[in-house]
Z-matrix of the N, CA and C atoms (Angstrom, degrees):
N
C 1 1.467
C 2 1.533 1 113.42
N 3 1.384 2 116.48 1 -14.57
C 4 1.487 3 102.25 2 170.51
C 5 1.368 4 107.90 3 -122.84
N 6 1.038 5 103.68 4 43.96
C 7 1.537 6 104.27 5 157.59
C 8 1.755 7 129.27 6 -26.37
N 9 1.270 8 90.40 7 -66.49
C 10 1.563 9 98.79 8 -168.62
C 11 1.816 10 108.65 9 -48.79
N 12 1.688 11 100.24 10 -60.80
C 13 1.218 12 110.35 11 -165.44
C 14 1.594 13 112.16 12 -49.93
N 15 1.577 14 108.24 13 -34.25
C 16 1.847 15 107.53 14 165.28
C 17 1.193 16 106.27 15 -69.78
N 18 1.313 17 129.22 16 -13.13
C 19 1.860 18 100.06 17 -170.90
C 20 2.041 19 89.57 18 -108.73
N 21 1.122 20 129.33 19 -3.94
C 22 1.159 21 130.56 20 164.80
C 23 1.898 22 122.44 21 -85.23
N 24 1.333 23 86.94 22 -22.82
C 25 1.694 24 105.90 23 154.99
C 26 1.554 25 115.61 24 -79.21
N 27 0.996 26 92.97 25 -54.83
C 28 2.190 27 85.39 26 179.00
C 29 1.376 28 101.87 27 -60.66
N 30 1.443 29 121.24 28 -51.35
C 31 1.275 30 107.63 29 -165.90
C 32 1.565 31 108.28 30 -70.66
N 33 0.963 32 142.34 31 -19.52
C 34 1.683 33 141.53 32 159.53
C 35 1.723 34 103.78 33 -55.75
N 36 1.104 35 118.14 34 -41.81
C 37 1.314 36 110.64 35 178.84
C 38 1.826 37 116.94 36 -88.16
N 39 1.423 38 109.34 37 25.68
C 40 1.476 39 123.65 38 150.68
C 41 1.937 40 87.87 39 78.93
N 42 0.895 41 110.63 40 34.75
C 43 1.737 42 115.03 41 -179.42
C 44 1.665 43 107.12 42 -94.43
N 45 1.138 44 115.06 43 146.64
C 46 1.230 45 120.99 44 173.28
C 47 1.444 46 116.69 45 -91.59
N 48 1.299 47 128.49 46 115.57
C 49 1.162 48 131.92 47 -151.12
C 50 1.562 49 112.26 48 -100.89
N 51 1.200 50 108.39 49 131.93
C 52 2.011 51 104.57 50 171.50
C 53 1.381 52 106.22 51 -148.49
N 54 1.398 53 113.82 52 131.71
C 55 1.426 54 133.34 53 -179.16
C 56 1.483 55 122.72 54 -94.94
N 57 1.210 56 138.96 55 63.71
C 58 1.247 57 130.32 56 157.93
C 59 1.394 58 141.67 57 -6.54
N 60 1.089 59 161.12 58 149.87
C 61 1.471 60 135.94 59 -174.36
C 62 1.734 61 115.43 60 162.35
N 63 1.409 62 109.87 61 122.81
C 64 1.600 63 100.31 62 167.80
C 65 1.433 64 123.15 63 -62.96
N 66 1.430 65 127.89 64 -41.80
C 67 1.401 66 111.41 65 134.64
C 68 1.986 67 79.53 66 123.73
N 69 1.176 68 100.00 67 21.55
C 70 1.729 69 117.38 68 -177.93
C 71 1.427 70 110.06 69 -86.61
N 72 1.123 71 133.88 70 -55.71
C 73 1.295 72 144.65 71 151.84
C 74 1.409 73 129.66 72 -55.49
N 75 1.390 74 125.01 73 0.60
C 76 1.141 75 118.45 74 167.80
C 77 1.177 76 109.24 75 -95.42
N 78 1.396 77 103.74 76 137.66
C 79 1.577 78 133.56 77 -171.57
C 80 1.519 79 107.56 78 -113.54
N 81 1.264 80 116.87 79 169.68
C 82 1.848 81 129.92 80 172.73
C 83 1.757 82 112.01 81 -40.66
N 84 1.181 83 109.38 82 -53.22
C 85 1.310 84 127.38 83 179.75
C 86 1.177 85 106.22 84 -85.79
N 87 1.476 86 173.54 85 -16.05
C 88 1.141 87 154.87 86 164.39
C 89 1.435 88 99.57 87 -94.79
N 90 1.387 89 125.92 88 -19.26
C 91 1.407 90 119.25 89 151.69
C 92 1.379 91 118.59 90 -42.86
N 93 1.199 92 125.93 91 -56.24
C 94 1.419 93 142.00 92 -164.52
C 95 1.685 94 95.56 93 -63.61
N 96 1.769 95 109.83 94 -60.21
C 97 1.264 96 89.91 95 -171.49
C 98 1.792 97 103.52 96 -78.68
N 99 0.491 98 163.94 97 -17.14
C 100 1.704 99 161.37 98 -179.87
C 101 1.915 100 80.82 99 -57.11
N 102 1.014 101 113.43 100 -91.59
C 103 1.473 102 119.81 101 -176.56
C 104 1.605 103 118.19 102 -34.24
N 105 1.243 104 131.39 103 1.31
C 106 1.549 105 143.75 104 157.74
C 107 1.316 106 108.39 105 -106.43
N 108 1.384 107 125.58 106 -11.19
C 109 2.069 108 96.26 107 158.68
C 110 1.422 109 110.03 108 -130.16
N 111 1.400 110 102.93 109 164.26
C 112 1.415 111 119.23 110 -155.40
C 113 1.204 112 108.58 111 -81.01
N 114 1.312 113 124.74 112 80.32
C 115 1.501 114 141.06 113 -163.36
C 116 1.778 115 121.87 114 -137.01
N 117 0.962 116 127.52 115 134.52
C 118 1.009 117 131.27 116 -159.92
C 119 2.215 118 89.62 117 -99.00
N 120 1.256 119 115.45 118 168.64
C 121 1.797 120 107.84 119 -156.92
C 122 1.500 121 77.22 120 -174.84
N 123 1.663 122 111.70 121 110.72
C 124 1.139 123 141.19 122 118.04
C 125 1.591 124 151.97 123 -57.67
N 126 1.197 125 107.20 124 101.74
C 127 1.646 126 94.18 125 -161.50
C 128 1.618 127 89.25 126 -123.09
N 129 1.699 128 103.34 127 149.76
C 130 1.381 129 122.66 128 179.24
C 131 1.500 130 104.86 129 -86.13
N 132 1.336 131 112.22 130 141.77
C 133 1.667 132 121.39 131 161.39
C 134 1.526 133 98.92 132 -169.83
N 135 1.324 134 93.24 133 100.71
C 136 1.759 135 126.22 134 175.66
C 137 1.797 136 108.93 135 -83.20
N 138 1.233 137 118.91 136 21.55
C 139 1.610 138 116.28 137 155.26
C 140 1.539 139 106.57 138 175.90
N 141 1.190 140 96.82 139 141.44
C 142 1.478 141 129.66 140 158.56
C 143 1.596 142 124.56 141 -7.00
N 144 1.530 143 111.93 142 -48.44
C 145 1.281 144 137.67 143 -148.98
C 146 1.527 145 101.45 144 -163.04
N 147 1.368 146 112.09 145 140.00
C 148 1.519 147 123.83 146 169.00
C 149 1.303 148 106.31 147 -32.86
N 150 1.219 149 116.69 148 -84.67
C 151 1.665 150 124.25 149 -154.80
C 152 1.498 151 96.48 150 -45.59
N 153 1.136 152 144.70 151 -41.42
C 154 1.501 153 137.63 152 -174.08
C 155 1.625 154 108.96 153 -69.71
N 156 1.533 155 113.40 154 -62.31
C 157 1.376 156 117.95 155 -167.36
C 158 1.949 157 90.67 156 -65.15
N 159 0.932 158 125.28 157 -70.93
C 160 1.705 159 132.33 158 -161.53
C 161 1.706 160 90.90 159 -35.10
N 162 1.121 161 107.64 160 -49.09
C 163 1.386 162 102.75 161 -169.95
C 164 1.766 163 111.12 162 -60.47
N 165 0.691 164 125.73 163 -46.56
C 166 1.337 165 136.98 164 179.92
C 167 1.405 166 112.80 165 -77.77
N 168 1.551 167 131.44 166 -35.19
C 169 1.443 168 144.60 167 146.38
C 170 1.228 169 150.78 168 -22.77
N 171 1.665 170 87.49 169 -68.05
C 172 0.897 171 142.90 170 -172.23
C 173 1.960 172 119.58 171 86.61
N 174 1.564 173 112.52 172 170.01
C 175 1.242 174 115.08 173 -135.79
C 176 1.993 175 112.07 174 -62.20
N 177 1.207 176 133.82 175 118.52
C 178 1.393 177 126.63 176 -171.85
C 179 1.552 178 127.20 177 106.59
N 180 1.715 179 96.42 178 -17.51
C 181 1.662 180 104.77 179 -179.38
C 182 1.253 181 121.36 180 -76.82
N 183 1.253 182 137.63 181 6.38
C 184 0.788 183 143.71 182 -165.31
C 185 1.553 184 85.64 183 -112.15
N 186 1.141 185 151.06 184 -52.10
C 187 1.983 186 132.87 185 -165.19
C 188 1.522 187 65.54 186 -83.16
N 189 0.993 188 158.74 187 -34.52
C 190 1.838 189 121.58 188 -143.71
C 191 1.829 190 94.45 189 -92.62
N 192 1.665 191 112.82 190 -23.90
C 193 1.628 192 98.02 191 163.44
C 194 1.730 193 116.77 192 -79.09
N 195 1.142 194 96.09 193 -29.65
C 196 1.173 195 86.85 194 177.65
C 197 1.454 196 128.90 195 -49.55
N 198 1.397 197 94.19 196 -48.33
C 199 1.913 198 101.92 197 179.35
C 200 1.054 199 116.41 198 -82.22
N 201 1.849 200 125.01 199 -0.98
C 202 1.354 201 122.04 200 164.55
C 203 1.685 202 109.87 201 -73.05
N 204 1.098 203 115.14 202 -44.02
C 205 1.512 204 112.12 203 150.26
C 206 1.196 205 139.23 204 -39.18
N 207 1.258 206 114.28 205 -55.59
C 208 1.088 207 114.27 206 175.76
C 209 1.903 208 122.67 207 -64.53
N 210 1.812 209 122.66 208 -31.17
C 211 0.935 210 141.42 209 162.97
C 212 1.670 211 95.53 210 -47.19
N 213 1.107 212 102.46 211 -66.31
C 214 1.888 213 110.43 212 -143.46
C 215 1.831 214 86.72 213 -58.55
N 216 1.505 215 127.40 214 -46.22
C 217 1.015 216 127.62 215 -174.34
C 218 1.950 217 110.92 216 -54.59
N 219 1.053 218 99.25 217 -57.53
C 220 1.601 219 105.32 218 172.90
C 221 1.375 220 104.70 219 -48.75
N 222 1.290 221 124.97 220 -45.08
C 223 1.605 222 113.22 221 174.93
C 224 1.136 223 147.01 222 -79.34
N 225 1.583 224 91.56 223 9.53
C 226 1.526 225 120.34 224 -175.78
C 227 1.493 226 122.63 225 79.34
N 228 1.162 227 113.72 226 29.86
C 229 1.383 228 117.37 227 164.22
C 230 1.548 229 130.03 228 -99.85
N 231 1.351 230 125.08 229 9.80
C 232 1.078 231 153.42 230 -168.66
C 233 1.217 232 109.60 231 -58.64
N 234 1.160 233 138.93 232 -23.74
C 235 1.766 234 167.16 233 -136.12
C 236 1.901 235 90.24 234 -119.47
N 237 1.787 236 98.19 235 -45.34
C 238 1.576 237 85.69 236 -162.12
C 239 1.152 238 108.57 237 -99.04
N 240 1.405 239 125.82 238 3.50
C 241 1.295 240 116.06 239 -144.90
C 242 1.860 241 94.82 240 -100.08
N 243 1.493 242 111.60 241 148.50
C 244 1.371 243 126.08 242 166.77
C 245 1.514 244 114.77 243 -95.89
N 246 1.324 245 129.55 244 158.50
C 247 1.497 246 115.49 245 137.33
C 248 1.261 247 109.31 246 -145.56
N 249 1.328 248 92.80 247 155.56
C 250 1.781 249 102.85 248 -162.59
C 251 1.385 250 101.60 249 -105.91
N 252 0.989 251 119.88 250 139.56
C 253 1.953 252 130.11 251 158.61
C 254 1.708 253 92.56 252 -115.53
N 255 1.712 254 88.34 253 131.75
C 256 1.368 255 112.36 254 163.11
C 257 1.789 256 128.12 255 -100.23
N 258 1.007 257 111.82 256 102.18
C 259 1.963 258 107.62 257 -146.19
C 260 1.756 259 72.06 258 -83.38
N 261 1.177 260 91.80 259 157.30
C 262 1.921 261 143.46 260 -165.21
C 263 0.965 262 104.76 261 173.02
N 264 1.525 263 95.67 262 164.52
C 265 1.656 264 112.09 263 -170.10
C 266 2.028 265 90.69 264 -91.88
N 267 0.753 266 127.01 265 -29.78
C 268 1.958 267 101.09 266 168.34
C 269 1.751 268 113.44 267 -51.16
N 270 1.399 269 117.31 268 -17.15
C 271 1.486 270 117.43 269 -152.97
C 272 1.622 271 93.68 270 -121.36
N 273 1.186 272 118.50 271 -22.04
C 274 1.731 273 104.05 272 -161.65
C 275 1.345 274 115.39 273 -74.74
N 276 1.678 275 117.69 274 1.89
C 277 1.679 276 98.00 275 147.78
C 278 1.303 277 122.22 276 -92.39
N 279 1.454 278 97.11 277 2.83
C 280 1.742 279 93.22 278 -174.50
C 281 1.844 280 116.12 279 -76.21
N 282 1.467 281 91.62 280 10.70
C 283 2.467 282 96.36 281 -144.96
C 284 2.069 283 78.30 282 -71.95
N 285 1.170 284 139.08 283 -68.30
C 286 1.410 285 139.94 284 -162.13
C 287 1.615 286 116.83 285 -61.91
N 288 1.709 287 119.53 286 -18.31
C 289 1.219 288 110.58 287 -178.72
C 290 1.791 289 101.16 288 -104.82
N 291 1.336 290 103.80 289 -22.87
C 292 1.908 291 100.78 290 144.79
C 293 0.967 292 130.22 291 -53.58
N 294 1.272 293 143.00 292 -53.54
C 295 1.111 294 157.42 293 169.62
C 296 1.571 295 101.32 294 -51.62
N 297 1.127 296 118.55 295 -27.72
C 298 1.922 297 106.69 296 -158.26
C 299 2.008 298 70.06 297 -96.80
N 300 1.100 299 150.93 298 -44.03
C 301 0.955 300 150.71 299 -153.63
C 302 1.302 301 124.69 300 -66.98
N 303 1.857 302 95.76 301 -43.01
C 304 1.652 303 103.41 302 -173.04
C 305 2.076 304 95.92 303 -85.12
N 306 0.983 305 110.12 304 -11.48
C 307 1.427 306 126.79 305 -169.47
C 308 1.829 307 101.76 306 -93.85
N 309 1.429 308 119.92 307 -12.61
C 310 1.503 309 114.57 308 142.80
C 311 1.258 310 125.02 309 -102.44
N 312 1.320 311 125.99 310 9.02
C 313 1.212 312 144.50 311 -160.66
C 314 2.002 313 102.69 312 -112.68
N 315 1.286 314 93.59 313 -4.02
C 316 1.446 315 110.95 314 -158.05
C 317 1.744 316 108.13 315 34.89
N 318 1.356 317 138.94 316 48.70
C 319 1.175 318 112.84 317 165.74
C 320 1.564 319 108.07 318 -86.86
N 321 1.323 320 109.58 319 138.79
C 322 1.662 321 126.21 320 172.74
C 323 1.486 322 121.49 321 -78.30
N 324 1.288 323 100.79 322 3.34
C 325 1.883 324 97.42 323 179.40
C 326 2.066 325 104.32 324 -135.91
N 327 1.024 326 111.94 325 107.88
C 328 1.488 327 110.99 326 165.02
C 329 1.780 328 121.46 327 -101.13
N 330 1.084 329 137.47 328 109.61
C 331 1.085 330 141.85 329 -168.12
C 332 1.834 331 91.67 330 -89.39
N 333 1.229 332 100.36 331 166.05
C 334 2.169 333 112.99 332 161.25
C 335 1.424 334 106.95 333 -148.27
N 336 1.246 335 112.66 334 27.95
C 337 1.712 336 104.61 335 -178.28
C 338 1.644 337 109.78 336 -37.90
N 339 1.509 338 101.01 337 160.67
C 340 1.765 339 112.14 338 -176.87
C 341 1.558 340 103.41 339 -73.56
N 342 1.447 341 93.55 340 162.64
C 343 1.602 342 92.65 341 172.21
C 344 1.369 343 106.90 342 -88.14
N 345 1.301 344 96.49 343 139.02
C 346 1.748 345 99.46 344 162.51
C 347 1.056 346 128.89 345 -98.88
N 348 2.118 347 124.95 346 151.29
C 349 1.156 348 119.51 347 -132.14
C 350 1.444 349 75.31 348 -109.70
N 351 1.754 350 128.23 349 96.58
C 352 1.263 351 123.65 350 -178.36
C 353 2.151 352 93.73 351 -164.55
N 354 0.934 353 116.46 352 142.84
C 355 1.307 354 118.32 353 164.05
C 356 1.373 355 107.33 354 96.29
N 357 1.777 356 111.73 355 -153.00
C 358 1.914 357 99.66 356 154.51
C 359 1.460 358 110.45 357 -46.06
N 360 0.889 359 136.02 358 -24.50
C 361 1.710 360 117.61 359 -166.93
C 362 1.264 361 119.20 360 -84.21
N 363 1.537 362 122.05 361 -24.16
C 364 1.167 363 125.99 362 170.57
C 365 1.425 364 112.26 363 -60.99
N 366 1.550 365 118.27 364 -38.55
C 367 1.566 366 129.78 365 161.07
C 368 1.806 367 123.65 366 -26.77
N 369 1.532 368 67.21 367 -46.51
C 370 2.024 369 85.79 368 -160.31
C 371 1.457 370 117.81 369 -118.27
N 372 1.532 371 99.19 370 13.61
C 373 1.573 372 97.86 371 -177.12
C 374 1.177 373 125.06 372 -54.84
N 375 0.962 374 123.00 373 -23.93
C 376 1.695 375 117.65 374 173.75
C 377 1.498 376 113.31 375 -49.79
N 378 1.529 377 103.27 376 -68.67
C 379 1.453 378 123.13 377 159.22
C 380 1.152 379 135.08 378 -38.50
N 381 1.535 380 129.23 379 -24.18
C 382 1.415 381 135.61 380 -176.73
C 383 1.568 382 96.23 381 -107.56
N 384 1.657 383 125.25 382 -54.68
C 385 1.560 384 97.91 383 -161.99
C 386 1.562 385 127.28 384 -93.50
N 387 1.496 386 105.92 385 153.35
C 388 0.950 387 86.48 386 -149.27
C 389 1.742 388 110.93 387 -92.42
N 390 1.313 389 114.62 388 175.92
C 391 1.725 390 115.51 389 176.12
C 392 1.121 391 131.35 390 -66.34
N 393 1.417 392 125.76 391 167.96
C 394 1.583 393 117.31 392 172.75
C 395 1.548 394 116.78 393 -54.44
N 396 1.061 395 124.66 394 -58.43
C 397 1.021 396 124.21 395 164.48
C 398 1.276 397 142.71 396 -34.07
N 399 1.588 398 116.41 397 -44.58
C 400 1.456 399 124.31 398 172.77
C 401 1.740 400 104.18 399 -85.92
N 402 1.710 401 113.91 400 -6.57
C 403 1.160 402 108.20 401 -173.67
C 404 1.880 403 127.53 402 -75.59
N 405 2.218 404 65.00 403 -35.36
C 406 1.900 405 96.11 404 161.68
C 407 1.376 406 117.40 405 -32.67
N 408 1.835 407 104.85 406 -69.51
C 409 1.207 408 122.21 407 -136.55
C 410 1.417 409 87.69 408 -102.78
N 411 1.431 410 133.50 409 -11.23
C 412 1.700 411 114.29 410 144.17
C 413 1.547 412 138.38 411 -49.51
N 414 1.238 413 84.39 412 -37.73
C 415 1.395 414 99.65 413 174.69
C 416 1.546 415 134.02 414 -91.59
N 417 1.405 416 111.08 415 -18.41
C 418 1.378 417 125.78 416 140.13
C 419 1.430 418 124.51 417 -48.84
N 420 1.439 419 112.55 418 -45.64
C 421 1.461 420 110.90 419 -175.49
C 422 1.843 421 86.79 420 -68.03
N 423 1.281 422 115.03 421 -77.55
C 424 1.422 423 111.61 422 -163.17
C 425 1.617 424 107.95 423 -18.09
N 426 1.123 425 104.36 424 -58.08
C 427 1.724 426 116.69 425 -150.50
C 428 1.941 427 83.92 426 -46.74
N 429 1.307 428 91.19 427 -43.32
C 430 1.804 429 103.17 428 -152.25
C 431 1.784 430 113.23 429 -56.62
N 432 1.684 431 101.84 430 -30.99
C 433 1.168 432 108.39 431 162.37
C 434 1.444 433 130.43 432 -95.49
N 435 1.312 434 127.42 433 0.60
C 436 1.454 435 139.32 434 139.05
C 437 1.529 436 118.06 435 -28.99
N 438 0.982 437 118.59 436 -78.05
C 439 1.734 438 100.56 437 -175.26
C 440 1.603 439 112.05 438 -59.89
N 441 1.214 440 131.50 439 -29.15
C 442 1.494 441 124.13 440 -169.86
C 443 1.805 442 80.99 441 -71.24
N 444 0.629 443 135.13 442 -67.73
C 445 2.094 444 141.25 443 -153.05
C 446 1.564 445 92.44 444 -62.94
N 447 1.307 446 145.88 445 -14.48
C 448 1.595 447 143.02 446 -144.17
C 449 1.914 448 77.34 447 -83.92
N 450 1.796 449 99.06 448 127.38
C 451 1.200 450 124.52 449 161.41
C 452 1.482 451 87.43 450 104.26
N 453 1.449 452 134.48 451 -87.67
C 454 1.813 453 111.04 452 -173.43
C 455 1.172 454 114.11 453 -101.15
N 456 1.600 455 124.26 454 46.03
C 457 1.384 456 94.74 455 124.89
C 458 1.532 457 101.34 456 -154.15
N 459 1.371 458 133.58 457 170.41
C 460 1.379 459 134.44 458 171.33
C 461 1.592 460 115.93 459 -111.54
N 462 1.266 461 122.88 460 111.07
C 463 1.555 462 123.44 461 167.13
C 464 1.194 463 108.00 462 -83.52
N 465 1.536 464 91.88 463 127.31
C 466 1.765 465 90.19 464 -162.58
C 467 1.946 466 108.23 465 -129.74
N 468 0.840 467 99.77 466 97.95
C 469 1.696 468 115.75 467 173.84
C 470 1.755 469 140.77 468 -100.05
N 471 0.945 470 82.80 469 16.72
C 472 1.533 471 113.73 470 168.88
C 473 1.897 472 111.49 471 -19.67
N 474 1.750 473 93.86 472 -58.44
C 475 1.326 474 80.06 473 -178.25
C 476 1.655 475 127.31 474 -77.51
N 477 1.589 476 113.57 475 -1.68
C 478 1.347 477 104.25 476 -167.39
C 479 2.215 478 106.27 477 -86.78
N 480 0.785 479 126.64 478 75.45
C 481 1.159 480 135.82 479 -146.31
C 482 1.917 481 93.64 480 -84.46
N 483 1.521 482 95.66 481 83.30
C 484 1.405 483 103.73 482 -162.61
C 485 1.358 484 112.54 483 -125.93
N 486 1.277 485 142.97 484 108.49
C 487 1.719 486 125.97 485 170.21
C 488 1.439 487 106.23 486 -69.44
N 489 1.726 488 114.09 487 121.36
C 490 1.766 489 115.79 488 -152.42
C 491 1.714 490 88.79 489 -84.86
N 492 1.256 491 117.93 490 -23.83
C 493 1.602 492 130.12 491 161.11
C 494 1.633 493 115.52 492 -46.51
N 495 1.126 494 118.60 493 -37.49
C 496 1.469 495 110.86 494 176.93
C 497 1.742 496 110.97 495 -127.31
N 498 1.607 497 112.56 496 79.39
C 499 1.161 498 111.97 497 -173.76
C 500 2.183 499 112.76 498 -55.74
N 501 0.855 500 109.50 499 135.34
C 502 1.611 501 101.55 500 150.29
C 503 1.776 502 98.63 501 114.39
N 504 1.653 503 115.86 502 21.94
C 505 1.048 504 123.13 503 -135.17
C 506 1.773 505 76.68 504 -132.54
N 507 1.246 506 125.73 505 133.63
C 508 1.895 507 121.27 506 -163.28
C 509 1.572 508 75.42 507 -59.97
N 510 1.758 509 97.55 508 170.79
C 511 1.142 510 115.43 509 -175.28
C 512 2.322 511 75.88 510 -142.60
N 513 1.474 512 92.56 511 156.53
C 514 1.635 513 86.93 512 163.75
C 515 1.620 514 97.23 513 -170.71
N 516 1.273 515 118.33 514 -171.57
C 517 2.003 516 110.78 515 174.06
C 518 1.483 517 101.70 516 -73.16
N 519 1.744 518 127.71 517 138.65
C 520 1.055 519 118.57 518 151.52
C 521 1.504 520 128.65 519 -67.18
N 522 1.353 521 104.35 520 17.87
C 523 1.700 522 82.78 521 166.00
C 524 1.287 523 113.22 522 -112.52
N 525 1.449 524 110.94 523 -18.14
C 526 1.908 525 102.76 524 160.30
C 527 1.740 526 113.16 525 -62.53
């Protein structure tokens, strides 16, 4: 509940600010204020299409991110906004009809951070992450739609710190 006042505190203390968020709870008005401070806003959407993301979500979250997007954009935050896809094997056909999505959506930043083995996923990790192989050929597709997107938009994978040449090889964030 006091969100704001900590991220209006960091940012007084000259901090660079970023907001994480399923993006379910944003409404008209917390759009507005999200869109009055100088904050950078990450929002998750793990598929393409309802039936993929809801499933993994759970049931409806997927229109309620959607229209948090769509709000934050009307309020002029469109500039700041991220969204993240988390590749798993429920989502890894979804990585190209995301991409065609956030690319009518005009957002300019796509993140794929790894899943982490914490929450439901720690439950189901077997089941959710995915293999060397499909990890390959995730990242092949990405690469593949990289030059058509070069200038609006950035696929950004930073954390999977992987040579796609030597599958089976740890992968972890390069900045740890």
């Amino acid at each position: 509940p006091d969100w704001h006042r900590l991220v209006t505190h960091a940012l007084d203390l000259g901090l660079l600010v970023a907001l994480g968020s399923n993006g379910t709870l944003i409404d008209a008005a917390m759009a507005k204020t999200l869109a009055g401070l100088p904050i950078k806003l990450q929002l998750s959407l793990d598929g393409g299409t309802a039936a993929v993301h809801d499933r993994i979500r759970g049931a409806g979250s997927f229109a309620r991110t959607r229209a948090a997007i769509d709000l934050l954009r009307t309020a002029g935050k469109g500039e700041d906004l991220v969204v993240a896809f988390t590749p798993m094997r429920l989502n890894r056909a979804e990585v190209e009809p995301f991409i065609d999505l956030m690319e009518a959506l005009e957002i300019r930043v796509v993140q794929f951070p790894p899943l982490a083995c914490s929450g439901r996923a720690r439950r189901d990790w077997s089941e959710l992450i995915l293999g060397d192989d499909d990890r390959l050929e995730l990242w092949r597709t990405i690469a593949a739609q990289a030059p058509r997107l070069r200038g609006r938009m950035d696929l950004l994978a930073d954390c999977f710190s992987l040579n796609i040449d030597r599958p089976g090889e740890p992968y972890r964030c390069n900045i740890g």
